[in-house]
Each structure stands twice: as C-alpha cells, then as structure tokens.
N, C-alpha and C positions, 0 to 999 in steps of 0.2 A: 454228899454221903457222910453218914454221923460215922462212922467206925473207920474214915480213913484220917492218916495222919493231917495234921493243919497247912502242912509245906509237901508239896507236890515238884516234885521237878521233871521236867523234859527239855534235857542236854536243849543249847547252853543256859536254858531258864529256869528259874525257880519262881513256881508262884508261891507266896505267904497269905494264905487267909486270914490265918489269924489278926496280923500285922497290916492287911490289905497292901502287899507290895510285890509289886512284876519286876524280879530282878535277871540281868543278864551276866551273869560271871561275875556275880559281887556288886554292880554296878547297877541300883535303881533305877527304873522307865517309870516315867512319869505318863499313863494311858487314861486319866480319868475314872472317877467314879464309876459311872457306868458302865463304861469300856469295860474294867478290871469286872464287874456283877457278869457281864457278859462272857466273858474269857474263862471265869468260873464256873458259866453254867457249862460252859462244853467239854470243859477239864475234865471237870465232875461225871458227866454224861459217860465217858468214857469209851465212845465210838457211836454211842447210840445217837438218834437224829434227836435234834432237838428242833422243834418244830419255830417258825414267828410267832406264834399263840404264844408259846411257852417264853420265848424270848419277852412281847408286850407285857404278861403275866408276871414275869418274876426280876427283869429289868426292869421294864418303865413301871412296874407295878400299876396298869390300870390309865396312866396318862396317857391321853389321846394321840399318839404320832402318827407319821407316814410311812411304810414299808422304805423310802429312803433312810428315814432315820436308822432302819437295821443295815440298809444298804451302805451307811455311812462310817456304820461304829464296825463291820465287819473289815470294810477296806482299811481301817483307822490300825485295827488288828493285826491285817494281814502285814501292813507296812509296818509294826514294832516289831513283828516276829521274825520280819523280812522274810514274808513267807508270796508263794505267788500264786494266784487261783489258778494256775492253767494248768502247774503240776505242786499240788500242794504238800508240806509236809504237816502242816498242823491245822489246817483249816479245809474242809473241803467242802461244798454246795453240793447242795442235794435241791436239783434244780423243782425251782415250783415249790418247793415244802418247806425246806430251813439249811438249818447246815450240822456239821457232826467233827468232832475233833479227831485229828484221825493219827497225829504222833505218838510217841513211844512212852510213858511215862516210866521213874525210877527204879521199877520193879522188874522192869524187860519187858513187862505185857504190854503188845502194840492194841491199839483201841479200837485197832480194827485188820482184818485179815488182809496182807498188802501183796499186791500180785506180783509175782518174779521182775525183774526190771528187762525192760523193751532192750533188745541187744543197739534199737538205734535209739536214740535220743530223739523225744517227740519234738515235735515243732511247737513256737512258743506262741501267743496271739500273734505278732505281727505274721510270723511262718507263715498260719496257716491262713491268715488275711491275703499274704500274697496266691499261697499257693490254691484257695478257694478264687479266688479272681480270676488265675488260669485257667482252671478247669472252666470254670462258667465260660471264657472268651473262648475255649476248645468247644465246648456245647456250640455257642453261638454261630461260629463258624461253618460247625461242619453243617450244621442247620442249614442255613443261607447258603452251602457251597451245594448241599441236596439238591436244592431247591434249585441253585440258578442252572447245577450244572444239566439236570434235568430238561429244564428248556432247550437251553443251549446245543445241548448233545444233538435233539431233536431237528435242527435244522442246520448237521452240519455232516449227513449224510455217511460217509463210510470213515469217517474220524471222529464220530457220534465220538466213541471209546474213550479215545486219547482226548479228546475236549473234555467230556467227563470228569476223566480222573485231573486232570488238569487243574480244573474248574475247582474241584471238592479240595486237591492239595492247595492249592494256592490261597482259599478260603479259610481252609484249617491252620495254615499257617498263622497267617492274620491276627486270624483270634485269638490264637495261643499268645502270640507274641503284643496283643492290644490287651488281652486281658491279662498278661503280665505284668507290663506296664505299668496297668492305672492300678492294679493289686501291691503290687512295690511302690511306688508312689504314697497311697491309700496307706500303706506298711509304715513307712519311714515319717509320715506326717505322725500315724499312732502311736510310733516309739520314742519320737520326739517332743508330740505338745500334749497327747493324751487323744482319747475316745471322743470323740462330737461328728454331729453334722456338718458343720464346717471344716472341720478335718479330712474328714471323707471327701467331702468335695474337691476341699484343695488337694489334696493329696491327686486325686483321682486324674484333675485337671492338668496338674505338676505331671504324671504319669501318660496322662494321652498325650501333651507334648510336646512331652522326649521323644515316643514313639512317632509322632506325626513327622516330627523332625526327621527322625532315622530313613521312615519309611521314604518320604521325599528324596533326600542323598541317595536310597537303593532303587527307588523306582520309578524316579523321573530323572535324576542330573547322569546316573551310572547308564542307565535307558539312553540319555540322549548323548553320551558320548560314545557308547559301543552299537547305536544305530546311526546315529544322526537322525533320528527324529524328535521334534519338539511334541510332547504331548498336550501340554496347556496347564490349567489350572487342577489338578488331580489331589487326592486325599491329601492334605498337609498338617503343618501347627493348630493351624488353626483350626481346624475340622479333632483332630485329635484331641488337641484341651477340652473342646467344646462335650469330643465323649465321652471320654475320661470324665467332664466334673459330671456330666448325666449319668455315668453308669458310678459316683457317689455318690449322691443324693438317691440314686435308686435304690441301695446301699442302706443308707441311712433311713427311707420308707419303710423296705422289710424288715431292718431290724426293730423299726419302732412298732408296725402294724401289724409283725406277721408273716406266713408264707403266700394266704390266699390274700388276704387285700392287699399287703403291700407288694407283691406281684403284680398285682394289677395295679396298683398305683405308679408302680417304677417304669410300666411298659407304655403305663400313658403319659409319663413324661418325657420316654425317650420318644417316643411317634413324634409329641408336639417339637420335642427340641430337635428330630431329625426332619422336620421337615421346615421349620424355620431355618436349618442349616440351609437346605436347599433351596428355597425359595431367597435365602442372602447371595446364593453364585457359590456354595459349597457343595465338593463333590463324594460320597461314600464309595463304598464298593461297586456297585452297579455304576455309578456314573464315571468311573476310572477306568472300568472295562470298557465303557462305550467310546473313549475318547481313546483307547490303543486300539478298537475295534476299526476307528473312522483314521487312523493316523497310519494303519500298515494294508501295505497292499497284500492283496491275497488275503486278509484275514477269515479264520471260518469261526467265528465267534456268532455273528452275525445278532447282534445284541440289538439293533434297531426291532427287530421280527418281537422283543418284548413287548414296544411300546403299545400291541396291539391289544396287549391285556387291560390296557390304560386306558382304552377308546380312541389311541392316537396313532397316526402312520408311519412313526417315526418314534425314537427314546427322547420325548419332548420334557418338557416344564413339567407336566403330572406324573411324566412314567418317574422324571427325578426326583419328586418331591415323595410320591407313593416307596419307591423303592427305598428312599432314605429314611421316612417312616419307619417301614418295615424293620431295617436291618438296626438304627438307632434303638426302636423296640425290642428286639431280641435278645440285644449284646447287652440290652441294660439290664432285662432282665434276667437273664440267665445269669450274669454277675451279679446281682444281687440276692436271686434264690440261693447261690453259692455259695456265698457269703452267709446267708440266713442260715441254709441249711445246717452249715459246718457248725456254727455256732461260736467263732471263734475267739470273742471274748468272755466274759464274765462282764455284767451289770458292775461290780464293784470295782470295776477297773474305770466306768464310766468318771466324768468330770462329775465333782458335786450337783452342778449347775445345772445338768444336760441329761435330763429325765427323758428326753426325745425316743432313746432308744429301747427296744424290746427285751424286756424279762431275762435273762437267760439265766438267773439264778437257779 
C-alpha cells in the first residue's frame, strides 16, 4: 500500500521495507529474500486473504514452483515469528485458498475481527491428535459392542439384558481406552520428531503396546489370581502394537487421501492386517470373549452359537480370523476418519520431506 508508512510494526517486530529488514526488539532476523516479499504481502494485505495465485504472482513472480514451496516459506514464517498454526497470532490459513495476516499492527487496528478468547484453552495439534483417536476408539467400540452384544443377548435367554449391557460396556471401554493409547502414543511421537507417516505408525504401535500390556496385567494375570482360572493366549503386546501401528498408517491414508478413499483404504488395511493377526495365533475381541466363554463354567455368553455365522459349528479358525477382520477394520477406521475429520494439524507443520499427507491448509 503506497500511502502507508515504509516501517510497519506488530509488537515485538518491526518490519522495514524500505531497508528490507524483519527485526525483533532491535535485533535483525535473517528470513530470506523471499520469505520477507512474502511476509510483506500479508502485512500489507492487512487481514484480507491473499490467495497462492497472488503469492506465485508477486513472490516467485511467474517461476514455476510446487504449492510446497508456499508450504515451506509459510512454516519458515510461522517459526521466525514463533508464531503456531493451530492458534495463530500472525499468520492464519485459510484452508484451500491461501492465507491472511491476522495480528495487530502499530496503529491498534487488528487485521482482522478477533473473537472473544475461549474461557478454556484449546487444545494444541498433538491435544487434539490424542483426543480424536479417542473418540474414534469410543465409535469403534460401541460399534462392535452393538453388534456382538446383540447376538449374544440373543442366546442367553432372561439375562439377554445384563449380557447386553455388559457386552456394549465392556466394548466401550476398550475402545476408549485403545484409542487412547495409540492417540497419545501417535501424540508424543508428533511432538517429539514431527508429522510423518512413520510417526504415526510408530507412535500408534508405541501406543497399542503400552495398552496391550496394561490390558494383559488387568485381564488375564488379575483374572487369573481372583479366579484361578488360566484363560490362554488373549488380546496382548503383541496384538496391541500390531493395532496400534494399523490404526497409524490408517491415520496417515486419510490424511493423505481423504475421507472417502482413505477410509476405505485404512479399513482395508486393518481387515488384512487383522486377519493375518489371526491366522499368526493372535486373539482380538471376539476371540478373548470365547476363551473366558470356554474357561468359566456356567457362562451365558455362549459365544460358540457365533461361529454359525461363519459356516462353522463351533468359533473356529474362520469365525477368528472374520471377527478380527472385522473389528481390526473398524478401530482403524474410525480412528482415522477421527483423526481426518478433526483435522488436527496444519500441512505446514508437516516434515519438508513428507508430502504424504492431506491438504489441510
């Protein structure tokens, strides 16, 4: 803008046009050519959105780049101003279009209308990485606890009720406390080495488990000293890393492809990877129920009466491997539409390197 002064400040920075110089309290930052044309155009802009057209147009003037390269020079931005995309003070995305300056400059006039402050303090990327992972594992659950307990109920005559509700708490728990897990997990890997696919994974893996772990100590060693019954091989470490890194990668799908195809890519990885668990001597939900079904007398579960959905007389090798399908399929998915949905990074948070993931700009 020709009629405004050549030095612009927004507390603690001074930008110099004239002088082409981004200083912080007296103290020169060195942000590049570029960078600084950039920083300029949104100074200038003055809240309004400035589109990537206008960015390629009046930064790279015309040179051929990649929408990375905005993706680059903006995070390069956000880290001089120490500013954060999730609650920005100077920088904010305008997801799909560009981005808009949104702090205060010298004058008192903010650059854009700023809503009263949240009396709680939002949650930051990792937060809501965890807290999206939950709710998906709470989806998942109560899904699968519907679904089994609905059978179940069915063939256990005037306790139908209490097997029911049983069935659906027991389920919900699970989930909640699996999609926890690999969500904190999934979290701490983010906060620690940064955004990737391999992150997610491990993180996810790191997260199933710790939980695989817990749950074992609470549901087979605590089990078998306040019964004395042995129940065998039931959901563990290793079943839990196993879901945990699948419902990452499922993770890392929808954020790269989407809600519709990488849903459906995440659910076909969790079917193949829960049924390879199963077909290794790995047990999920359903095959942990059938092993305290077969280990307590009097039970009215009667969890064999499934298998007949399977074409089998009994909860055989297919009803295992179908049911772990299934429920692998669910939890993955549902944690990672979660995840997608929420949305809960920013592209510019991603690694330079790791263009894998989905737009969220």
């Amino acid at each position: 803008m020709q009629d405004e002064p050549p030095i612009l400040h927004f507390e603690p920075f001074t930008l110099d046009r004239a002088n082409r110089r981004l200083m912080r309290e007296g103290d020169e930052m060195d942000i590049g050519s570029r960078y600084f044309d950039a920083l300029v155009l949104l100074v200038e802009a003055r809240g309004a959105l400035v589109t990537k057209d206008r960015f390629m147009e009046e930064v790279w003037r015309g040179v051929p780049v990649t929408d990375e390269a905005l993706t680059q020079c903006i995070r390069s931005l956000r880290r001089a101003l120490d500013d954060d995309a999730a609650r920005p003070r100077y920088i904010a995305t305008v997801p799909k279009h560009g981005y808009r300056f949104v702090g205060t400059l010298d004058d008192g006039e903010p650059a854009v209308a700023t809503a009263p402050a949240d009396p709680v303090p939002a949650l930051g990327p990792a937060g809501r990485l965890a807290a999206a992972s939950t709710i998906g594992g709470a989806v998942a659950g109560l899904l699968g606890g519907v679904f089994y307990a609905a059978i179940l109920a069915s063939t256990a005559g005037e306790q139908g009720s209490a097997v029911f509700l049983t069935i659906v708490s027991l389920c919900l728990v699970v989930g909640v406390l699996g999609g926890a897990s690999v969500g904190i997990g999934m979290a701490l890997f983010y906060a620690s080495r940064g955004l990737g696919a391999a992150m997610l994974i491990a993180g996810g893996g790191a997260g199933g488990l710790v939980m695989g772990a817990l749950g074992r100590v609470i549901g087979l060693d605590l089990f078998h000293v306040l019964a004395s019954v042995g129940l065998g091989p039931v959901t563990g470490m290793l079943e839990g890393a196993i879901i945990g890194m699948l419902a990452g990668g499922g993770c890392a799908l929808a954020l790269r492809h989407g809600r519709i195809s990488g849903g459906i890519l995440a659910a076909l990885l969790g079917a193949a990877g829960g049924t390879i668990l199963a077909l290794a001597g790995g047990r999920l939900m359903a095959g942990s129920l059938v092993l305290l079904d077969r280990s307590l007398d009097g039970s009215r579960l009667r969890l064999d009466a499934m298998g007949a959905m399977f074409g089998e007389s009994n909860f055989g090798t297919t009803s295992l491997a179908i049911s772990a399908a299934v429920e692998a399929a669910v939890f993955v998915t549902c944690v990672a539409l979660a995840v997608q949905r929420v949305g809960w990074v920013q592209k510019e948070k991603a690694a330079p390197r790791d263009t894998a993931l989905s737009d969220f700009r």
